[in-house]
Each structure stands twice: as structure tokens, then as C-alpha cells.
C-alpha positions as CSV (number, residue, x, y, z in Angstrom):
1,X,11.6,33.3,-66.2
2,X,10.2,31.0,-63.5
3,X,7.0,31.4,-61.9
4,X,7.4,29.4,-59.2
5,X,9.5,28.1,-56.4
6,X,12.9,27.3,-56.8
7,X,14.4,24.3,-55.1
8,X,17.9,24.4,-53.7
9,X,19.6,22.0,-51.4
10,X,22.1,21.6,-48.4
11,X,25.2,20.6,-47.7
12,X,24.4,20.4,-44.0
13,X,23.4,16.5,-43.1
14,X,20.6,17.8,-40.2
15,X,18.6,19.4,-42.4
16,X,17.8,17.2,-45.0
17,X,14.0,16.4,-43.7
18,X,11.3,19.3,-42.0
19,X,10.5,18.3,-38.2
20,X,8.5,15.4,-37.7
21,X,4.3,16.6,-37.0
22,X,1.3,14.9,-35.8
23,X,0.0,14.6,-39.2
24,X,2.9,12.5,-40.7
25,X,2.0,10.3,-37.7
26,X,-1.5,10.1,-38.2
27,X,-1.3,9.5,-42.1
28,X,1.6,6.2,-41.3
29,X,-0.7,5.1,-38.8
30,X,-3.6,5.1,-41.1
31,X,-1.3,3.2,-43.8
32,X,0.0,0.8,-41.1
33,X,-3.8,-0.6,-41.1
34,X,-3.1,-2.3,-44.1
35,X,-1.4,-5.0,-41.8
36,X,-4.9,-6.1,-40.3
37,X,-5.5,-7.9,-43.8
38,X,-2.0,-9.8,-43.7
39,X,-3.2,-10.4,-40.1
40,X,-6.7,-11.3,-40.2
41,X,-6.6,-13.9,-42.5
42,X,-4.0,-15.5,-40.8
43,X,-6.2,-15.8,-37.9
44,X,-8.9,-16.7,-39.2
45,X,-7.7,-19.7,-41.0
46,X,-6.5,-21.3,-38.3
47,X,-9.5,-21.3,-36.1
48,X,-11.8,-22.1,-38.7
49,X,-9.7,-25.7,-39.4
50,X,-10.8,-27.0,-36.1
51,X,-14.5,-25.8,-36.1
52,X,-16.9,-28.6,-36.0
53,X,-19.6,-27.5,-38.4
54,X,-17.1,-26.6,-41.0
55,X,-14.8,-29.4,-40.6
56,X,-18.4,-31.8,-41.5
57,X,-19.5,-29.6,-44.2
58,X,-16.1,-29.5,-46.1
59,X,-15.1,-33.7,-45.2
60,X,-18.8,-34.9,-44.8
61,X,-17.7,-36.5,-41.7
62,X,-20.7,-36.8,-38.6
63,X,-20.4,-35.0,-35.5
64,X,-18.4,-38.1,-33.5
65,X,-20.7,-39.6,-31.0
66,X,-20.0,-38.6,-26.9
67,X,-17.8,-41.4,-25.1
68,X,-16.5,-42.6,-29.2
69,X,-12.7,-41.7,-28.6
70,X,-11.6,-43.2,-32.0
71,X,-14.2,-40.9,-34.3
72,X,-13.0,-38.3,-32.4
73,X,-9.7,-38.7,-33.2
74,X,-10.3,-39.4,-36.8
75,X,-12.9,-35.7,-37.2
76,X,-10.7,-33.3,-38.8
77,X,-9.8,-31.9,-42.2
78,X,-7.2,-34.7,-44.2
79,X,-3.7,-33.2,-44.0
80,X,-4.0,-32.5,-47.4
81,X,-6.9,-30.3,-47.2
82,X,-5.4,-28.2,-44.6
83,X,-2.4,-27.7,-46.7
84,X,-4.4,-26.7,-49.6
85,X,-6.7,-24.5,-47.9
86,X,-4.0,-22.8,-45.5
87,X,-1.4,-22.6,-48.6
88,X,-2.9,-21.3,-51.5
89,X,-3.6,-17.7,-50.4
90,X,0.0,-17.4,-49.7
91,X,0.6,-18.4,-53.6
92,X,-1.9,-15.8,-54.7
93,X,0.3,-13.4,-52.7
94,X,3.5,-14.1,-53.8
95,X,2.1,-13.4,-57.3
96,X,0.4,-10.3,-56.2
97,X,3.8,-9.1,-54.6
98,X,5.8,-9.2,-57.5
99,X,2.9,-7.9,-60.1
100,X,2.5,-5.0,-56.9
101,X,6.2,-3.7,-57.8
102,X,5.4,-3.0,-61.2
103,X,2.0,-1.4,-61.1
104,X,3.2,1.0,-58.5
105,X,5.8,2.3,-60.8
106,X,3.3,2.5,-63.1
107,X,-0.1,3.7,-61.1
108,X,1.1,5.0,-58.0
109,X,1.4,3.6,-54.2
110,X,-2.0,4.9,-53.2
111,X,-3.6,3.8,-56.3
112,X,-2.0,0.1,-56.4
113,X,-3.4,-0.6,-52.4
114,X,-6.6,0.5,-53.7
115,X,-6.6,-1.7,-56.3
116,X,-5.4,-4.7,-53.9
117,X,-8.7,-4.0,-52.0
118,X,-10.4,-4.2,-55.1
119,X,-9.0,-7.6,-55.9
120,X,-8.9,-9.1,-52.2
121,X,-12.6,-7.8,-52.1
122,X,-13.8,-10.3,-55.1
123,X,-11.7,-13.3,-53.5
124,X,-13.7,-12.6,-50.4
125,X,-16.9,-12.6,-51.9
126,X,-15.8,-16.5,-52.7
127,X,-14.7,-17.8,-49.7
128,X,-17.7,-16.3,-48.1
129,X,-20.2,-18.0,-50.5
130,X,-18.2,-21.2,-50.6
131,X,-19.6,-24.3,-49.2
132,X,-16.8,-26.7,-50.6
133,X,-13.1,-26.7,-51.0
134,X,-13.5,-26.0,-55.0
135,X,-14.6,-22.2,-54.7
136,X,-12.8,-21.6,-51.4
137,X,-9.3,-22.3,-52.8
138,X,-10.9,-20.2,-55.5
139,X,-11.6,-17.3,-53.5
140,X,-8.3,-17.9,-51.0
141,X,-6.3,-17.6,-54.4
142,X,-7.5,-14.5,-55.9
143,X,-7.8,-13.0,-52.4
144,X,-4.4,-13.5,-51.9
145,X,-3.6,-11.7,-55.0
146,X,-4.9,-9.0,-53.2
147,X,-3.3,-9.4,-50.2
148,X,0.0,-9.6,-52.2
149,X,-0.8,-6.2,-53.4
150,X,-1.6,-4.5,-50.5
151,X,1.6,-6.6,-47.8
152,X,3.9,-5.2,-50.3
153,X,3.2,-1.7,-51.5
154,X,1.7,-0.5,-48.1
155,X,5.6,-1.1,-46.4
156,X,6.9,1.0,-49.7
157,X,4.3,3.7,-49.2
158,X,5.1,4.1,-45.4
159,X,8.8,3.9,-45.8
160,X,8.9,6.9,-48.6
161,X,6.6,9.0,-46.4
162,X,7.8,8.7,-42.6
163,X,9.8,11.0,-40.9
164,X,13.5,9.4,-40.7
165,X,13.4,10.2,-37.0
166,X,10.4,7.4,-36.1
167,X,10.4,5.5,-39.5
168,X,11.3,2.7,-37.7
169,X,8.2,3.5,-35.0
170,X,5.9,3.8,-38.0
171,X,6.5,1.0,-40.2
172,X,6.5,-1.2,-37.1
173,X,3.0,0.3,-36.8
174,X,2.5,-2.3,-39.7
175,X,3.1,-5.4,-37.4
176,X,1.3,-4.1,-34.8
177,X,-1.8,-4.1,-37.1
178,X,-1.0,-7.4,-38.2
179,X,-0.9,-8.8,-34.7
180,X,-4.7,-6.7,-34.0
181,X,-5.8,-8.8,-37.2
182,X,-5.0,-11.8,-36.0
183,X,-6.4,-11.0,-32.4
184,X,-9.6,-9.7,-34.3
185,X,-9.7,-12.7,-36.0
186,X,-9.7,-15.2,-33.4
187,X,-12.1,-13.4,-31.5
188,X,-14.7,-13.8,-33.8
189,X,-13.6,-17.2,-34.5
190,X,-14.2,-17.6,-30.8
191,X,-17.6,-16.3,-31.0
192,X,-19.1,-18.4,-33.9
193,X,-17.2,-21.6,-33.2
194,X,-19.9,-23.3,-31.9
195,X,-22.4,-22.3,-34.6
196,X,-24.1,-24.9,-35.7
197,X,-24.6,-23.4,-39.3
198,X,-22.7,-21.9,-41.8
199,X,-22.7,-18.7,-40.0
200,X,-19.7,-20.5,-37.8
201,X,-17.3,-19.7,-40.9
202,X,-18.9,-17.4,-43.0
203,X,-19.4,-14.4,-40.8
204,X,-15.4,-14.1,-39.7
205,X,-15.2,-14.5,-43.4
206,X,-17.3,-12.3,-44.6
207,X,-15.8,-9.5,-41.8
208,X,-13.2,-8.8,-43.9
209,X,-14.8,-6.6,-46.0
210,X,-14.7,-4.0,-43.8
211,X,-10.9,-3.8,-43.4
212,X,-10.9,-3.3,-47.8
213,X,-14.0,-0.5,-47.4
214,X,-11.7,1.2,-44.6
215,X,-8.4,1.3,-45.9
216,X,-9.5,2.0,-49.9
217,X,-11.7,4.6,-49.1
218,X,-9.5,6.4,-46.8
219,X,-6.5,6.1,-49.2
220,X,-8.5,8.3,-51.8
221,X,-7.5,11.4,-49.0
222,X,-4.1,10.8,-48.6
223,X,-0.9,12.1,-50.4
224,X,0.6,10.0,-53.1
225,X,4.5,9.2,-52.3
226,X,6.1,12.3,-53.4
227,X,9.6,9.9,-54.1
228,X,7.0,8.4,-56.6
229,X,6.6,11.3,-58.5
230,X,10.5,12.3,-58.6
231,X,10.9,8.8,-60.0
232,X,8.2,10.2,-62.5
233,X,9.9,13.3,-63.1
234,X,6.6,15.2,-62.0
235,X,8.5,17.9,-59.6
236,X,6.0,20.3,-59.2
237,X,3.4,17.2,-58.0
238,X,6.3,15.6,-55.9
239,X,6.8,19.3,-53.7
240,X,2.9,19.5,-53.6
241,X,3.2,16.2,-52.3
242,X,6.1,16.8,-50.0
243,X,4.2,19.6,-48.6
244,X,1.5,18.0,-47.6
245,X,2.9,14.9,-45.9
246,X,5.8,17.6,-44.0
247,X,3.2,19.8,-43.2
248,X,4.8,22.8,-44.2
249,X,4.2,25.0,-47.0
250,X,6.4,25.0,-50.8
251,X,8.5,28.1,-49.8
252,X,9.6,26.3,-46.7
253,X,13.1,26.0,-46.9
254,X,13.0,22.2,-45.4
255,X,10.5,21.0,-48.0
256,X,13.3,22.5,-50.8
257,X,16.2,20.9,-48.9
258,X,14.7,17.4,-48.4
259,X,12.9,17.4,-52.3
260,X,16.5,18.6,-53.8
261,X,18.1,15.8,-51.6
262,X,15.4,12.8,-52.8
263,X,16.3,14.5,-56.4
264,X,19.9,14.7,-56.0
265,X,20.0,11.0,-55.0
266,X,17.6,9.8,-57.6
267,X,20.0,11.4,-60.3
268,X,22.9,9.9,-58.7
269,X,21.3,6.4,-58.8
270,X,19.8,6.4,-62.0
271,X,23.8,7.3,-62.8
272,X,25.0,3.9,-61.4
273,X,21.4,2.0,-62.2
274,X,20.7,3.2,-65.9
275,X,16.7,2.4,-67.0
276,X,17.1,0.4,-70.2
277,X,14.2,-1.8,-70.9
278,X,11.5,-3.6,-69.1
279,X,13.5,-7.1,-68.2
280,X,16.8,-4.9,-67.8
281,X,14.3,-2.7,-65.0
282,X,14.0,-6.2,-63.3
283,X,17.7,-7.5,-63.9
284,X,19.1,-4.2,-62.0
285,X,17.8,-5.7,-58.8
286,X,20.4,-8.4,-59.4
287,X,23.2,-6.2,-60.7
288,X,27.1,-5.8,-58.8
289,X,29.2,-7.8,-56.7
290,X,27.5,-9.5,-53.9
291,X,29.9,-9.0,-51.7
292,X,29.7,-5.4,-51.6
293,X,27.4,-4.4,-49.2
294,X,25.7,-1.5,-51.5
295,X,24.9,-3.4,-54.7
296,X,21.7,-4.4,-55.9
297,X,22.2,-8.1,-55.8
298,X,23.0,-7.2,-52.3
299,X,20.3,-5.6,-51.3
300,X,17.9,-7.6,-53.1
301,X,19.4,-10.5,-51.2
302,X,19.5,-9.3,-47.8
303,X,15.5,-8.6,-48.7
304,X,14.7,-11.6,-49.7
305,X,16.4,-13.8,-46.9
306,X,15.0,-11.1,-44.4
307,X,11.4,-12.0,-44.9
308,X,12.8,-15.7,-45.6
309,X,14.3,-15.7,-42.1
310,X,11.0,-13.8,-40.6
311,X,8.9,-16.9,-41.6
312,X,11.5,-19.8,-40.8
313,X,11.3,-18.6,-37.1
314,X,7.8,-20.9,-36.7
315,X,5.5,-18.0,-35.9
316,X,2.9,-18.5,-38.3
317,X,2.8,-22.4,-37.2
318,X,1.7,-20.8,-33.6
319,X,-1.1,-18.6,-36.2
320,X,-2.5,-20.9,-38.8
321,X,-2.3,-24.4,-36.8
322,X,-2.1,-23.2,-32.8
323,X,-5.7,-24.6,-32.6
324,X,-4.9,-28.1,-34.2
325,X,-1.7,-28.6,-32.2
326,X,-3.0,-27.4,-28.8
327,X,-5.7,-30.3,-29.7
328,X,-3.4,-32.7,-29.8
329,X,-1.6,-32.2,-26.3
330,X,-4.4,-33.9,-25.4
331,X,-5.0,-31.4,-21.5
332,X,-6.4,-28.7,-22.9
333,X,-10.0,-28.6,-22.7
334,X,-10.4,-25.2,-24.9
335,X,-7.5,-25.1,-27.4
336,X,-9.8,-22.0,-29.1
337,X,-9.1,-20.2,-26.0
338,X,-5.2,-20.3,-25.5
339,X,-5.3,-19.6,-29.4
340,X,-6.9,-16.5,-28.3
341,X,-4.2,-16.1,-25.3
342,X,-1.2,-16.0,-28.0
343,X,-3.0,-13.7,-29.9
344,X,-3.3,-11.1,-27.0
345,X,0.7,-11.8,-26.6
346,X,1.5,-10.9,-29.6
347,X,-1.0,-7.9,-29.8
348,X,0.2,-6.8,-26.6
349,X,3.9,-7.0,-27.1
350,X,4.3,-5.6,-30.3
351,X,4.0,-2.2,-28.8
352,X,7.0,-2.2,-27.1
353,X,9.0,-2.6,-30.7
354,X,8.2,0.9,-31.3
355,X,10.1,2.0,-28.6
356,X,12.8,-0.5,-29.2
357,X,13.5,0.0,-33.1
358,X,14.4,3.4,-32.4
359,X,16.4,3.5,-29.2
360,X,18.6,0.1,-29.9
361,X,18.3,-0.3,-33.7
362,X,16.9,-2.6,-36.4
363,X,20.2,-4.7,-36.3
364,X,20.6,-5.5,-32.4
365,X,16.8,-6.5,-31.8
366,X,17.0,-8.9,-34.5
367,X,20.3,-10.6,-33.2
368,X,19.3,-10.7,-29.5
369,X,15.1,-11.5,-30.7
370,X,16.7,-14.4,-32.4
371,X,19.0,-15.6,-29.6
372,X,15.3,-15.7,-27.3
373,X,13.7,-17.7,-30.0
374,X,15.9,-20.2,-29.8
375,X,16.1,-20.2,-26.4
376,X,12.3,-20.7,-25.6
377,X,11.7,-23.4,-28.9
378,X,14.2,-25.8,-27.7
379,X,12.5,-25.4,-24.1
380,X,9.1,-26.2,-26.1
381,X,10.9,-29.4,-27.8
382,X,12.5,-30.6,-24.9
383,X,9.1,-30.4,-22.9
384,X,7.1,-32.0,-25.7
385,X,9.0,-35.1,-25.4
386,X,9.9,-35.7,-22.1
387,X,7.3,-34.6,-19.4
388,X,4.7,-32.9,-21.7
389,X,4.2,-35.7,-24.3
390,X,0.8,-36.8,-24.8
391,X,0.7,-40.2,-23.5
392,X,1.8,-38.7,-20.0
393,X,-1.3,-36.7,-19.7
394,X,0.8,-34.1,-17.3
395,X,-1.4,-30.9,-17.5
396,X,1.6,-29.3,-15.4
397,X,4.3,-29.8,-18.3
398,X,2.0,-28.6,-21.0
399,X,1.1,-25.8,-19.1
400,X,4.9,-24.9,-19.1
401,X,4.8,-25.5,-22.8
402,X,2.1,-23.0,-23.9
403,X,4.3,-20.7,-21.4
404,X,7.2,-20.3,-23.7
405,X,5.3,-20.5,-26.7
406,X,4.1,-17.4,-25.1
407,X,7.3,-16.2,-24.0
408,X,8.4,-17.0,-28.1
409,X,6.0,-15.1,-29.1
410,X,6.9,-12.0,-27.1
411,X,10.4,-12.6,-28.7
412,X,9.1,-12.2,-32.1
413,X,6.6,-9.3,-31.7
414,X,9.3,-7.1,-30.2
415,X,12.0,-8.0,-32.9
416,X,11.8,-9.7,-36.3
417,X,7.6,-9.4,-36.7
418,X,8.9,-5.4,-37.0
419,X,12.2,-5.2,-38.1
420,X,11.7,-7.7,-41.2
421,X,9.7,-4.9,-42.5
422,X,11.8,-1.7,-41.6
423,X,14.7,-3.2,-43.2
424,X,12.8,-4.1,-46.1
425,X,11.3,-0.8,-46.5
426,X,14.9,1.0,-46.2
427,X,17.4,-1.2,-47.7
428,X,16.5,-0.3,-51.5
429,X,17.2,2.8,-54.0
430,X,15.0,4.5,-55.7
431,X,15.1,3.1,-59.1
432,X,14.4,-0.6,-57.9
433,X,12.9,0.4,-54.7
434,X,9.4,-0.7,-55.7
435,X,10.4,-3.9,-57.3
436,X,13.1,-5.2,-54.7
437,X,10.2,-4.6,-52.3
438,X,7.7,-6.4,-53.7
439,X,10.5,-9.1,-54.4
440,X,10.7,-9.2,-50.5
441,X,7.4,-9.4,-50.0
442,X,7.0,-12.2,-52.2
443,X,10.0,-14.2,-50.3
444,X,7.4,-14.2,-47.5
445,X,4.3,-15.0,-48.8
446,X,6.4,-18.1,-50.4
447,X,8.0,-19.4,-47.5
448,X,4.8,-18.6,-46.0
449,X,3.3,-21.1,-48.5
450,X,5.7,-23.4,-48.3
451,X,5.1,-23.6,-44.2
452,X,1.3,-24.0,-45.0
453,X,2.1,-27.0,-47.3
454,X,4.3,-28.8,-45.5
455,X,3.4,-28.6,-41.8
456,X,0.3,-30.5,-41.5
457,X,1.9,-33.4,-42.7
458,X,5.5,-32.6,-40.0
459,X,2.5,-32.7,-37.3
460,X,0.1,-34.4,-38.8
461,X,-0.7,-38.2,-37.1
462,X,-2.0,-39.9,-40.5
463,X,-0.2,-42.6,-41.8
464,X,2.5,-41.4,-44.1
465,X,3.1,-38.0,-41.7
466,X,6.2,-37.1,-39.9
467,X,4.1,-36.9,-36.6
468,X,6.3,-34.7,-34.9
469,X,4.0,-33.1,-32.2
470,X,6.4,-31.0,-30.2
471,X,9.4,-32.6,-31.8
472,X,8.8,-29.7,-34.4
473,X,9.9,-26.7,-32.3
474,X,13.3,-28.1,-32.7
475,X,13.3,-27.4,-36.3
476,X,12.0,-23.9,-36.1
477,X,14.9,-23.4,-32.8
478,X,17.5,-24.7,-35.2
479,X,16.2,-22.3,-37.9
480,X,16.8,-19.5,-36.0
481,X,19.9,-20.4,-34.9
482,X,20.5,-19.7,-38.9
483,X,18.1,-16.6,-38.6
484,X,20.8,-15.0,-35.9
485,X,23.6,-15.6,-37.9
486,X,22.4,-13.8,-40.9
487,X,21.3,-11.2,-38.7
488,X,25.0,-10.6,-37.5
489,X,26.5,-10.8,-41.1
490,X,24.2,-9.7,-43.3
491,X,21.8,-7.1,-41.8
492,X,23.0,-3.5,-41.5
493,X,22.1,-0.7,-39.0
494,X,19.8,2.0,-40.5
495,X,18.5,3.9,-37.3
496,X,17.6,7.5,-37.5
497,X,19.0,7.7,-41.3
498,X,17.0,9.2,-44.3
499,X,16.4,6.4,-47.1
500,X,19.2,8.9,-49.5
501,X,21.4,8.4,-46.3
502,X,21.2,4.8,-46.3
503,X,22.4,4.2,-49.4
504,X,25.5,6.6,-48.7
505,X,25.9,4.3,-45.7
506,X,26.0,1.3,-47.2
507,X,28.4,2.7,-49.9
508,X,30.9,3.2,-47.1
509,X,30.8,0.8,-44.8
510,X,29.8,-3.5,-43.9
511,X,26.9,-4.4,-41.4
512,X,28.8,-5.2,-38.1
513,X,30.1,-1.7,-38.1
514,X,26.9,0.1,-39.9
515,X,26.0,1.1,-36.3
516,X,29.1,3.7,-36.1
517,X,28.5,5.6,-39.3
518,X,27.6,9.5,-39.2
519,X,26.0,10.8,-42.3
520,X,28.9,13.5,-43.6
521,X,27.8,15.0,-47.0
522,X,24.1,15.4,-49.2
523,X,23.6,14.2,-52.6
524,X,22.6,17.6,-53.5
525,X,25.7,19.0,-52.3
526,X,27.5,16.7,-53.9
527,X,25.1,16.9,-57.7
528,X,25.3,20.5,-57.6
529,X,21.9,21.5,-56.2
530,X,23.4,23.8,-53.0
531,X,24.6,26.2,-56.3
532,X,21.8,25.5,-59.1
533,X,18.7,25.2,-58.2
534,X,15.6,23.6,-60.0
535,X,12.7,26.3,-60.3
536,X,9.2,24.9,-60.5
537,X,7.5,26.7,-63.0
538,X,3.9,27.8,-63.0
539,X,2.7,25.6,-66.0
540,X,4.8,22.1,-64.5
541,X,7.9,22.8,-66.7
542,X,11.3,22.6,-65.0
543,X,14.4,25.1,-65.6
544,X,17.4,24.8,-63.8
545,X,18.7,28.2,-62.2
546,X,22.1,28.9,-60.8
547,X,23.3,30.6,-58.3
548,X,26.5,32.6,-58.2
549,X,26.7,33.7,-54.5
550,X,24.6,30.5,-52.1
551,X,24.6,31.9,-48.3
552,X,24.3,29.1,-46.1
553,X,20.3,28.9,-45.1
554,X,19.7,29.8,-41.6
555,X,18.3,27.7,-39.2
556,X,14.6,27.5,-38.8
């Protein structure tokens, strides 16, 4: 006989997921700080490029002398440098990304981030003791291992443990700590940019280990995933689990209808997606017709050209070389400073996505986000070479330049910064949930890379460089242009649907008409769990236990 509690499911669709409580908000907000890694060392990075002590101790350059207009032109790092420097977290991250996928199947969420703020903590210990390129790329390489880790599994963890309801609001949480990283990160920057010691790079450095002592540590308190543990087969740990991040206790009859549901579609799944061996767990991502919106190779698509899109909008050229091409306008008198004015843009807009996600939807903010974007680059371009080029010296112009930058920015922080990572988060099953996320991931730590690499040299003034100065917003405007269009074809709507839901959704429907469809059935309804039940047995075993008359559960 069981000793324990016996979990049935629903057929009825509103019931599939307890109320939403202050606790699942506080623990998704907690998670969500995981983005002030991602976000810090992008700002950081940036502002340490154009510092004058760092730029002589890594090139060995002299301070140029007052009045001596070519050495002042010629003091910065070699194109190359900054590629190097700038790019070669973003490979260490890409690695991490994919390793992450694994390892949380195997460890656990919680227990994977930790071990990403293990790792990122050694490759910090590098940079910070670095006073040449050899053990900074070093430390900027294993770092961004850990980085990889953490950017990857902490969008998995939140998306299996947010209420359906503000999912969208919670995992946006994610940029929003991203953008306070960044912000964080240039205003220390600002601070120690006029050290005249190593102090000017290593303590903005050496912050960082803070964000890996906050976030580890407090991940030792927190639930695992309980969809983890279904994927496990550990039922008894998964309702334990499912109890703590509902807030409700295991006879509740909305922690039994939600648990049968994530079982009842895990069964189903693992139907279509059969676990064979070790390559064949990473070939499923890959698996069905591409044109059907609910196969793997789909979804794993439409994951990996989402964060591919995110990056090819330009943002992180604003992030990683604002500071070097607000120097080159040749007006500004404190490029450090309107550095720090996009920052607080971006910080301060992102809020507003929270609201937004959830009231019009993941698919319409990305269309319209886009259409702004390319809007206010092609403003930027057109600027940049007519009135606002250099060799006019018309502070006005460049003024409206750095103006819709800004207004770009806002674009992005209200719309794809957010929603590249909701989607993300949602668009998988279960059995390659882990893996097609940390494939996404890894699509934008790449292209994130492959921006590093190649834009010093598109704005670069050496010979051999493109030179493009402003010229270069018309390549990101043109790349949006193709960012809109996937949007519109490609991206489905997934508001206010549970991640079992999705997949139903998907099954039955294409992307431009995703918006309309109403969940009308469970998976436990439909795998037989409304009329057997799985009883939870004191010692961990399961027995299955059916029931010959099932009353329709009242409301609670």
C-alpha cells in the first residue's frame, strides 16, 4: 500500500499551476542576478580599453605630451589587441554554454551555476593579477567558461520555476540585471579611470568577485528545478521541490495537478523524443521536419537565430566599444561619461519590459522593437556622414547622434534584450530542454565573439581597417531589418502559457497565428493521470494507483 501522497491530474486547462506567491517572486528575482555577470563584464571591458594607465602598461606607449595631437591619436590599444582582449571571453562562453547543457542534466541547475561561479571565480583571479595581455586572455578565457555556465543555465533554471502567469516578467528580470551590471560596471570604471596605477583596472576587476560570492552562496538555499528531477525520475524529490517553489504544501491539490501535468508531458515527449545514447541525446535537438513549427530542429533553430538576431542588432558595439567610438567624434570632451549616460538608458528602460512581455506578448515587442532599431541606426548613419562627421567638428549633430543611440537603446532594453531570453527559456521540451538551451546560449556568446573580433578593425582608423566611424550603424540598421523579419515568421507567441502548454501550442498551430491559440486539453488528461494516479511512497518508490470513480476536484 502507499504511504504517501498520491498524484492525480486535471483535465481542466486553469488549473494546471498553484497561484502565483511572493516567494516564487523573490526566488526568480534572486536567480535573475545571475545577469549582472553577463553584464558587468561587458561593461567593464569597454571602459577599461580607453583608460590611459592601462592602455601604457599593456602597449608600452608614453602618456602623449599636451598640445602633441598626432601621439594622441596614435595612444590606444592596436586593433588587434582589442579584438583579442574584448573576444576571447565570449569563446570561453560559448564553450561553457554547450558543456552547461550537459552538466545540468547530470548535476542539477542549482549545482551547475555554482559550479560556473567556481570557474568564473579562478579566471578572475587572472585578469585581476594580470599586468600583460598573456595572462589576461588567460583569465578572460577561463572566466568566460564560467560565464558560459552560469548565461545559460540560470535562463533554464528560471524558466522551469516561474509562475506561467509572470514568466515572462521574471526571466526578463535576467536583462534587467544585465543592464545593472553594465551600469555597475561603468561606474566604477568612471571612478578609477584616472588612476594613475594599476588600481585604475584592477579594482573594477577584481569587483566581480562579489557577484560569484552572492549568487553561489545564496543558490545553496534555494529549490532545485523540480522539472529536473521528473527528468530524473525522482518524484518524491520533484513534489518536495514543487512544494517549495508553489508555496503550498504536498496534499495541495494544485501541486498534484501541475506535477501530474510536468509528468504527463515528460512521458509524452520522451514518446516522440526516445533517449538512446549520448550523441543520439544531442542529435534529438536536430530531429523532424523543419518546417513544422513543433520539431526539434525547429525549435533548436528558432533558438539559435534568436540570440543570433539579439546580438546582430549592434547593442554590444554601444557596450564594449561606446568609449572608443565616442572618442573618435572628436566633440566630446568626456566620452567615459556619455558611456555612463547609455548605461542608465538601458538600466532605466528595461523596466518597462516587464510590464510589456506580459500585456502585448514576446512576439509583437520583438517585431515593433526591431522596426525602432532600424529606425534610429539609419538616423545615427545618416548623421555620421553628413552633418556629424568628424572633420565638421559640429557638436550640435553629434549631439543628435548620441540622442538616438540613446533612443536605440531604449528600443532594445524594452524588446529583444528580454524577449531573446523568454523565448529561449520556453521554446524547448523537456528531454532537450537543457541542451537546446545551452545551444542558444552559445549562438550568443559566438556572435558575441565574432562582434568583438571584427569591429575594431570596421571602426578602426589603422591602415588596413574598414574605418567606418558612423558609417557602421548602417550595417547593424540593415541587420535588423533581417532581425524583424525573422521575428514575423519565425517566432511564436507564448504569453500566459505553461512550458507543457507551449509545446501543445506549437503542435497545433504556425507563429503568425500563435497569438489566437487557447490551451484546450492536459497531458495528464490525455496520458491517463485524471484516472490513475502515481502515489509517492514513503521509502521514494513509485506505484501507480487507479481510480474507478474521479470527481472533478473543486475549486480552491
Amino acid at each position: 500500500m502507499p504511504g504517501g501522497v498520491v498524484i492525480t491530474g486535471t483535465a481542466d486547462t486553469g488549473r494546471i499551476e498553484a497561484p502565483v506567491t511572493i516567494k516564487a517572486y523573490l526566488m526568480c528575482a534572486f536567480a535573475a542576478f545571475g545577469g549582472i555577470f553577463f553584464g558587468y563584464d561587458t561593461g567593464w571591458m569597454g571602459g577599461v580599453l580607453g583608460m590611459p594607465y592601462f592602455i601604457r602598461q599593456y602597449t608600452g606607449l608614453q602618456y602623449p605630451a599636451p598640445g602633441d595631437a598626432a601621439a594622441k591619436t596614435a595612444f590606444h590599444l592596436t586593433a588587434q589587441d582589442q579584438s583579442l582582449t574584448t573576444s576571447i571571453l565570449s569563446a570561453g562562453t560559448f564553450f561553457g554554454a554547450i558543456i552547461a547543457g550537459d552538466v545540468a542534466d547530470f548535476i542539477g541547475r542549482r549545482m551547475t551555476i555554482i559550479t560556473g561561479c567556481f570557474v568564473f571565480s579562478i579566471g578572475c583571479i587572472l585578469e585581476t593579477a594580470s599586468t600583460g595581455l598573456a595572462v589576461m586572455v588567460v583569465g578572460r578565457l577561463i572566466a568566460g567558461a564560467g560565464v558560459g555556465f552560469i548565461s545559460a543555465i540560470i535562463i533554464l533554471y528560471m524558466s522551469e520555476i516561474a509562475p506561467k502567469k509572470v514568466r515572462g516578467a521574471l526571466v526578463a528580470g535576467y536583462q534587467f540585471c544585465i543592464t545593472i551590471g553594465i551600469l555597475l560596471a561603468n561606474c566604477v570604471v568612471y571612478a578609477t579611470q584616472n588612476r594613475d596605477d594599476t588600481g585604475s583596472y584592477r579594482i573594477p576587476i577584481a569587483i566581480q568577485f562579489l557577484w560569484a560570492i552572492i549568487l553561489s552562496t545564496g543558490l545553496f538555499f534555494l529549490p532545485e528545478s523540480p522539472r529536473y528531477f521528473v527528468k530524473k525520475g525522482k518524484l518524491e524529490q520533484a513534489a518536495k521541490a514543487l512544494c517549495s517553489v508553489r508555496g503550498q504544501p504536498m496534499e495541495s491539490e494544485f501541486i498534484q495537478d501541475e506535477l501530474a501535468e510536468i509528468m504527463a508531458n515528460h512521458e509524452y515527449e520522451m514518446q516522440v523524443i526516445p533517449q538512446t545514447s549520448y550523441i543520439g541525446g544531442w542529435t534529438n535537438c536536430f530531429k523532424g521536419d523543419i518546417t513544422k513549427g513543433s520539431s526539434n530542429s525547429r525549435r533548436t533553430t528558432v533558438g539559435i537565430l534568436m540570440q543570433m538576431m539579439q546580438q546582430l542588432t549592434g547593442i554590444n558595439f554601444i557596450f564594449y566599444f561606446g568609449t572608443v567610438f565616442f572618442q573618435s567624434l572628436g566633440t566630446i570632451s568626456n566620452p567615459f561619461l556619455i558611456t555612463l549616460i547609455t548605461s542608465l538608458v538601458n538600466t532605466c528602460s528595461t523596466p518597462l519590459s516587464f510590464w510589456m512581455i506580459e500585456r502585448f506578448g514576446r512576439r509583437s515587442i520583438l517585431i515593433y522593437g526591431a522596426m525602432g532599431m532600424i529606425a534610429a541606426q539609419f538616423i545615427v548613419g545618416i548623421v555620421g556622414v553628413t552633418a556629424g562627421a568628424p572633420q565638421n567638428n559640429n557638436a550640435s549633430a553629434v549631439q543628435a547622434m548620441i540622442a538616438f543611440i540613446c533612443i536605440n537603446i531604449f528600443f532594445f532594453a524594452i524588446t529583444w534584450g528580454p524577449s531573446a531570453w523568454v523565448v529561449v527559456g520556453e521554446i524547448f521540451p523537456i528531454p532537450i530542454r537543457s541542451r537546446g538551451v545551452g545551444l542558444s546560449t552559445a549562438s550568443n556568446w559566438f556572435w558575441n565573439c565574432i562582434i568583438g573580433v571584427i569591429t575594431p578593425y570596421l571602426v578602426g582608423t589603422a591602415p588596413g581597417d574598414a574605418n567606418l566611424g558612423a558609417k557602421v550603424f548602417f550595417l547593424w540598421g540593415s541587420l535588423c531589418c533581417i532581425s524583424c523579419a525573422f521575428a514575423y515568421f519565425l517566432v511564436p507567441e507564448m504569453k500566459g502559457l505553461s512550458l507543457e502548454q507551449v509545446d501543445r501550442m506549437l503542435e497545433e498551430t504556425n507563429p503568425r497565428n500563435s497569438a489566437k491559440w487557447v490551451p484546450h486539453s492536459t497531458f495528464a488528461d490525455e496520458m491517463g493521470l485524471t484516472h490513475k494516479g502515481v502515489a509517492l511512497t514513503d521509502d521514494g518508490d513509485i506505484e501507480k494507483v487507479q481510480h474507478p470513480i474521479v470527481s472533478e476536484k473543486s475549486a480552491v
